[in-house]
DOTORVEX-63212 format. One line per 2 residues: number of its first residue (from 1); their letters; for each residue x, y, z of C-alpha. Coordinates in steps of 0.2 Angstrom, whole numbers, padded with zeros to 4 digits. Last residue first. Layout:
NUM = a = X/Y/Z ~ ...
% end
This chain:
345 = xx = 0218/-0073/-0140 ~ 0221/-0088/-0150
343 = xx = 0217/-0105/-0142 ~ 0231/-0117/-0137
341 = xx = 0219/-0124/-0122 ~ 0207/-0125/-0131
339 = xx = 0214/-0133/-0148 ~ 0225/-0144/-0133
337 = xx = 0210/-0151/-0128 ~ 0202/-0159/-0144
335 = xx = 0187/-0168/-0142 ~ 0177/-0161/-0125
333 = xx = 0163/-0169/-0124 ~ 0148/-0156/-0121
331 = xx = 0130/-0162/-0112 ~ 0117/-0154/-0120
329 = xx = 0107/-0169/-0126 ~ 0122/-0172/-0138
327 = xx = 0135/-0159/-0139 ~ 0154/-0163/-0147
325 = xx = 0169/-0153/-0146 ~ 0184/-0145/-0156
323 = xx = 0175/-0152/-0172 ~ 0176/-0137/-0179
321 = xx = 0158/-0137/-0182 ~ 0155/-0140/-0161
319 = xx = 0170/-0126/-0157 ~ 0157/-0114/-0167
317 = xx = 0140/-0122/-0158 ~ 0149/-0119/-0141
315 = xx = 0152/-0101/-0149 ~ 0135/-0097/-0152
313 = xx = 0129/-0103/-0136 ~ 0140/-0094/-0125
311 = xx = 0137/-0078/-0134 ~ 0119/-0079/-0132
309 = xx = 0123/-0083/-0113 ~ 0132/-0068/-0113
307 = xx = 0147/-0066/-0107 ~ 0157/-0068/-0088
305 = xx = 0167/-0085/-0093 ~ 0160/-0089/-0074
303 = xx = 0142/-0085/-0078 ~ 0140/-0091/-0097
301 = xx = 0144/-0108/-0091 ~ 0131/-0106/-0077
299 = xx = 0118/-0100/-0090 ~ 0122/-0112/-0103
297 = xx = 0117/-0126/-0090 ~ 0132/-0140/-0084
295 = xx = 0135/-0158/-0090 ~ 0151/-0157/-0095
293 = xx = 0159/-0175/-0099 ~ 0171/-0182/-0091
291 = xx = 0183/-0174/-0078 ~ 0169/-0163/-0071
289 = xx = 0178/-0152/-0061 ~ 0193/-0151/-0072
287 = xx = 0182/-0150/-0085 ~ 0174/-0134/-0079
285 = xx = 0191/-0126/-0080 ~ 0196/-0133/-0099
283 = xx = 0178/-0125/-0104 ~ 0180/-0111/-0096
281 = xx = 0194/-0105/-0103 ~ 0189/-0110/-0122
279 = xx = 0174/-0099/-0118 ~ 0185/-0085/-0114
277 = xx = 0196/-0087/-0127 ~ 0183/-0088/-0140
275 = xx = 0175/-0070/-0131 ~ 0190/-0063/-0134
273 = xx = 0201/-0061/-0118 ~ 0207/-0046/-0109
271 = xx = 0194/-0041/-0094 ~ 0186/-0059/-0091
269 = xx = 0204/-0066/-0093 ~ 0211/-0052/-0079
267 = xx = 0196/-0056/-0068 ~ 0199/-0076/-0070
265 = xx = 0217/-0073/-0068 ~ 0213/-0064/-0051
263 = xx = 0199/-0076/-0045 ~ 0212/-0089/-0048
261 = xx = 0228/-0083/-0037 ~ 0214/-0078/-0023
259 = xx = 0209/-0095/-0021 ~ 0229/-0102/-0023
257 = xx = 0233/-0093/-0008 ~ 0219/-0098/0001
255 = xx = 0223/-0114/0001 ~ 0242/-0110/0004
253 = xx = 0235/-0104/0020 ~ 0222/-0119/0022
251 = xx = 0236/-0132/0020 ~ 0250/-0123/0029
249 = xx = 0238/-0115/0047 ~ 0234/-0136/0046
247 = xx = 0253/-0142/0044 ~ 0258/-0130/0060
245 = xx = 0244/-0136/0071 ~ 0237/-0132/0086
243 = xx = 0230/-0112/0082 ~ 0224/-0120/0063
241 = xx = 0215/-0135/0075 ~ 0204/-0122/0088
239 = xx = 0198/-0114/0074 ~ 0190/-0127/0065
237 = xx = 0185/-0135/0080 ~ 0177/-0119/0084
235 = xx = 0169/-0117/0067 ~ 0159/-0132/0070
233 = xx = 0164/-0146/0054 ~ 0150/-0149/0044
231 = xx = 0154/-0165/0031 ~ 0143/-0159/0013
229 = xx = 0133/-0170/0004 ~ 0129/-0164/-0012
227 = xx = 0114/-0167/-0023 ~ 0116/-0156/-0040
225 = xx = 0126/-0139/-0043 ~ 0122/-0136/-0026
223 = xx = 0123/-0118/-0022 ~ 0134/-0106/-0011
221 = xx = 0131/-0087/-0012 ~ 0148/-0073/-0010
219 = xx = 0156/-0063/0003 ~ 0153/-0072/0017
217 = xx = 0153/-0062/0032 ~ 0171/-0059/0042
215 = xx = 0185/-0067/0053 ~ 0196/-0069/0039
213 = xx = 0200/-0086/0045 ~ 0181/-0091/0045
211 = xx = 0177/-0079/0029 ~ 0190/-0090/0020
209 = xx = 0184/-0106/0025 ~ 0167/-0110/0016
207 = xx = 0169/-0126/0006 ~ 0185/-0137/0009
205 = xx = 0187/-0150/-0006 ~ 0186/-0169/-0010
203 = xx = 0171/-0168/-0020 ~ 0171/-0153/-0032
201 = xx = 0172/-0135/-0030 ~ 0171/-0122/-0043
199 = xx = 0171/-0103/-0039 ~ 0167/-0087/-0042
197 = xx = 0153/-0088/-0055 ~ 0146/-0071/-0061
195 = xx = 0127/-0070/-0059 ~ 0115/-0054/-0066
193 = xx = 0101/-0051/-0056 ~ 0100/-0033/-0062
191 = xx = 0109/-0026/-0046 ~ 0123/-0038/-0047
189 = xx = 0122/-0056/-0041 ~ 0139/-0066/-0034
187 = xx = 0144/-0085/-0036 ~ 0149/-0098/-0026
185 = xx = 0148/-0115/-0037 ~ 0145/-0133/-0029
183 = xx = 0148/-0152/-0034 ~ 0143/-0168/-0029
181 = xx = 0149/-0180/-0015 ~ 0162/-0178/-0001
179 = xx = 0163/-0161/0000 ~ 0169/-0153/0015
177 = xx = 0161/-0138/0025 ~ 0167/-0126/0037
175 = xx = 0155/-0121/0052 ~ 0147/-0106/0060
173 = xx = 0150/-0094/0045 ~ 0140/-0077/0048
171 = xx = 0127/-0072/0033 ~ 0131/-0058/0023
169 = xx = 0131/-0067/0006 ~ 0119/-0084/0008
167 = xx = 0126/-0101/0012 ~ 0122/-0120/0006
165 = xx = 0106/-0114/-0007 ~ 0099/-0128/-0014
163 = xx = 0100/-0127/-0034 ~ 0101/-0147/-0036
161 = xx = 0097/-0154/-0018 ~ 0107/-0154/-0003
159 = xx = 0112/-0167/0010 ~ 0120/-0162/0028
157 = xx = 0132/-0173/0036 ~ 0135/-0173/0054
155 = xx = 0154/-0176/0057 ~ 0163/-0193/0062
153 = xx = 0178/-0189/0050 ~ 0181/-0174/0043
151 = xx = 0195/-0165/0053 ~ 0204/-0184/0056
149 = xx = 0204/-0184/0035 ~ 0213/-0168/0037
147 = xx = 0225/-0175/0049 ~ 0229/-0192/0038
145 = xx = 0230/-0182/0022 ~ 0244/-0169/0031
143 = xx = 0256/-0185/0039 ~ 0256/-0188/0059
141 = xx = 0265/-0184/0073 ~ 0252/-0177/0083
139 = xx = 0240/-0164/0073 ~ 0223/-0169/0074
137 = xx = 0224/-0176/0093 ~ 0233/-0157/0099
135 = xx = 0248/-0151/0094 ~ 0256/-0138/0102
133 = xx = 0260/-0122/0095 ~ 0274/-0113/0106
131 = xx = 0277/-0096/0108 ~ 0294/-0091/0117
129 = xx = 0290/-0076/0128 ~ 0307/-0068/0134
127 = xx = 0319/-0075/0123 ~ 0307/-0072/0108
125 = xx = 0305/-0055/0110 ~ 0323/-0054/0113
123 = xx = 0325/-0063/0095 ~ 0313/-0052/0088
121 = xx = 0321/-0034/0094 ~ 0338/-0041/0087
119 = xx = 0331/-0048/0070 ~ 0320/-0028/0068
117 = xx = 0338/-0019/0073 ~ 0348/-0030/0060
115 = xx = 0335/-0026/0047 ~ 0333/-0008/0050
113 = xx = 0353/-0004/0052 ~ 0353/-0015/0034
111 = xx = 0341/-0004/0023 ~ 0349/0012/0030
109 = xx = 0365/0007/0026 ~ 0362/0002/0008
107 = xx = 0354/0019/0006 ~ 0334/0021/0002
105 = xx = 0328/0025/-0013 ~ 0312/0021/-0009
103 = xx = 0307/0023/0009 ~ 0307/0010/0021
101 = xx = 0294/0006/0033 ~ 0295/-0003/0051
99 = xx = 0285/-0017/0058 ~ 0269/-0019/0051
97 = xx = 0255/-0025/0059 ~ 0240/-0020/0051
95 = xx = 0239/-0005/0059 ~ 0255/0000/0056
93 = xx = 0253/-0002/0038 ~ 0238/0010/0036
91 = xx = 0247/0021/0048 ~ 0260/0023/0036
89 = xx = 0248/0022/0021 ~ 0240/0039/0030
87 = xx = 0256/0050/0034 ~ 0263/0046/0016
85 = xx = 0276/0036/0012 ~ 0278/0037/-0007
83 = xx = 0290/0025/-0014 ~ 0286/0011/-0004
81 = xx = 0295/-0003/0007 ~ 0287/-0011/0023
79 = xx = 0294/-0022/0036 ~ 0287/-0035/0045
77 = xx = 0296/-0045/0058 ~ 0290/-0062/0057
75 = xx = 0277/-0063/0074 ~ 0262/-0069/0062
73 = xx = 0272/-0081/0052 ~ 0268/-0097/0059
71 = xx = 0252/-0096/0068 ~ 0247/-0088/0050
69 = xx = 0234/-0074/0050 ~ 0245/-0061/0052
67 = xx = 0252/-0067/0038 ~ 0236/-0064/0026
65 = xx = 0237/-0046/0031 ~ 0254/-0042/0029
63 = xx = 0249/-0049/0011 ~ 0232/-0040/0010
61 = xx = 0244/-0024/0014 ~ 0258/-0028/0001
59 = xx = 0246/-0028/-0011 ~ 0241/-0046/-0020
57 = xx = 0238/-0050/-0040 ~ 0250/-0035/-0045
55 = xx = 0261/-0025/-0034 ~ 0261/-0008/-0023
53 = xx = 0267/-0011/-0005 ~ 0284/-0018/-0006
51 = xx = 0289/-0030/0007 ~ 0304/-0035/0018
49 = xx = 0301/-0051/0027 ~ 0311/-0054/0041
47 = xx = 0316/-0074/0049 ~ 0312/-0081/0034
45 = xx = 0298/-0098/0033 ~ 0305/-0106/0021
43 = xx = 0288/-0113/0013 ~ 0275/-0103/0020
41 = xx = 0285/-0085/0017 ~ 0289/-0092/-0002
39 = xx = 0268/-0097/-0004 ~ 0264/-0079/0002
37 = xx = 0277/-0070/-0008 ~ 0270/-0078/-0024
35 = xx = 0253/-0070/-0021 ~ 0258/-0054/-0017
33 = xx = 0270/-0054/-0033 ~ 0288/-0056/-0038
31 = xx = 0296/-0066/-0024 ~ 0315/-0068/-0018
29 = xx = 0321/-0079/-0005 ~ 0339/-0075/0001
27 = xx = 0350/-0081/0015 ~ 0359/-0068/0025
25 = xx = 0380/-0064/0024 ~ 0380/-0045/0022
23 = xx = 0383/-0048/0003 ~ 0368/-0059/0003
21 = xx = 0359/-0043/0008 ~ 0368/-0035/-0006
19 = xx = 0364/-0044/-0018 ~ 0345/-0047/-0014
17 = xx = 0342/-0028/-0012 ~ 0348/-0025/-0030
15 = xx = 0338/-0041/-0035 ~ 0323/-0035/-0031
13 = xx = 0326/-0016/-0037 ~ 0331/-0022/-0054
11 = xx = 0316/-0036/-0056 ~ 0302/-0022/-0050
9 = xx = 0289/-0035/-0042 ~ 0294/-0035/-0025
7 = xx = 0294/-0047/-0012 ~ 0311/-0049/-0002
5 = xx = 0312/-0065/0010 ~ 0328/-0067/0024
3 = xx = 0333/-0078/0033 ~ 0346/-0078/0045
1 = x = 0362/-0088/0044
% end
């Protein structure tokens, strides 16, 4: 039974297409959002994906995109569904890769004639010129933590200080770095100097590998948040395991799922939330990092909720009489969790 995985955020029109491709006898994945159809395509890994373009958190082009990527994935028939197919989003989405496009309201048999005629065209495709990824030494037979592990072993390790810059915005990524002590933010700079936090990374995690697998610049500014030592892993060898190994194109591809997942709630929180909620936000993220005590500068705290550092300030000292947290020589100990995380919008 073919498999078959429908992203679309409109709940009717999901599952209206769901029933009646489960009527015509294929297995049915369903997914809500860009973001949540690219963690469904990893795990079941359909035989067609049909896609609407215009949805929240993650388009259907950045996830056509983010596919193409995927050793896995990146021959899965493709097939596009929009309301307004216009000359230039067609072309947009064949040059991307897309397969086919359906237009909204389409008949029952026009959805199907373009689904059976994509699987046939596939499994020719695939009759004539199999693909096959072959592991290589980091990918033989062995368990995820055990492969990554062999990605970061025996690497040269370069130390930074507090504040040291590891990458600039703009430059070129030769090599993917992995944390193995201390802590790092990435962070972007407006015209006025202005900082807004992108990211938190702690030891234990891969620094530096979207741009690699986007194939672009970094977008952003990486600083040691005090002395790290970063692993340095060539972007060849980077490269040459996700084209070897299934489980490695699954980590960083789910990786960079999740990236994308949290730099979207973080912008829908910065442009929603009160200030309290905000800073109750921050605090629960930045103690995940931490996992103790938060020994981080009101500027940098004030950079990923995206306020003030007035504001910041003032509301730390709020929480502080409410007994929510405590502050002694700056460091903040968080008191009563849930009060944040429960925190009124």
């Amino acid at each position: 039974m073919k498999k078959i995985l429908v992203i679309e955020d409109n709940e009717q029109v999901r599952d209206n297409i769901a029933e009646i491709l489960m009527l015509a006898n294929y297995q049915v994945h369903r997914a809500e959002n860009g973001k949540d159809g690219i963690v469904a395509a990893i795990r079941e890994l359909p035989d067609l994906i049909l896609c609407d373009i215009t949805m929240p958190f993650l388009d259907g082009y950045g996830v056509l995109h983010l596919l193409k990527k995927n050793a896995a994935l990146c021959n899965t028939p493709f097939i596009f569904m929009t309301a307004k197919a216009d000359r230039k989003e067609v072309r947009k989405g064949m040059d991307l890769g897309a397969d086919d496009y359906l237009t909204k309201p389409f008949e029952e048999t026009e959805l199907l004639n373009a689904i059976e005629t994509r699987l046939k065209k596939a499994e020719m495709a695939n009759q004539v010129n199999r693909p096959e990824i072959q592991p290589n030494d980091f990918g033989r037979g062995i368990r995820e933590n055990e492969m990554m592990q062999m990605l970061v072993d025996n690497r040269d390790i370069n130390i930074y200080k507090k504040k040291q810059i590891i990458y600039s915005e703009g430059a070129r990524p030769l090599r993917l770095y992995y944390i193995q002590k201390g802590k790092v933010k990435t962070f972007k700079t407006n015209e006025d100097g202005k900082q807004l936090i992108t990211g938190l990374y702690k030891e234990g995690d891969f620094l530096g590998y979207v741009p690699i697998m986007e194939g672009t610049s970094y977008r952003e500014v990486a600083e040691a948040l005090d002395q790290v030592e970063l692993a340095a892993i060539p972007k060849e060898d980077f490269l040459e395991l996700m084209n070897t190994s299934r489980e490695a194109v699954r980590k960083f591809t789910l990786l960079l799922a999740h990236s994308i997942g949290k730099k979207e709630d973080m912008l829908v929180g910065m442009a929603y939330n009160s200030l309290r909620k905000k800073v109750a936000e921050t605090l629960i993220g930045v103690h995940g990092i931490y996992k103790t005590a938060i020994d981080m500068s009101r500027q940098n705290l004030a950079a990923i909720a995206g306020t003030a550092t007035e504001s910041m300030i003032r509301t730390l000292n709020e929480f502080k009489g409410e007994q929510i947290i405590d502050i002694k020589e700056g460091i903040i100990t968080i008191l009563n969790e849930k009060r944040l995380a429960n925190m009124v919008n």
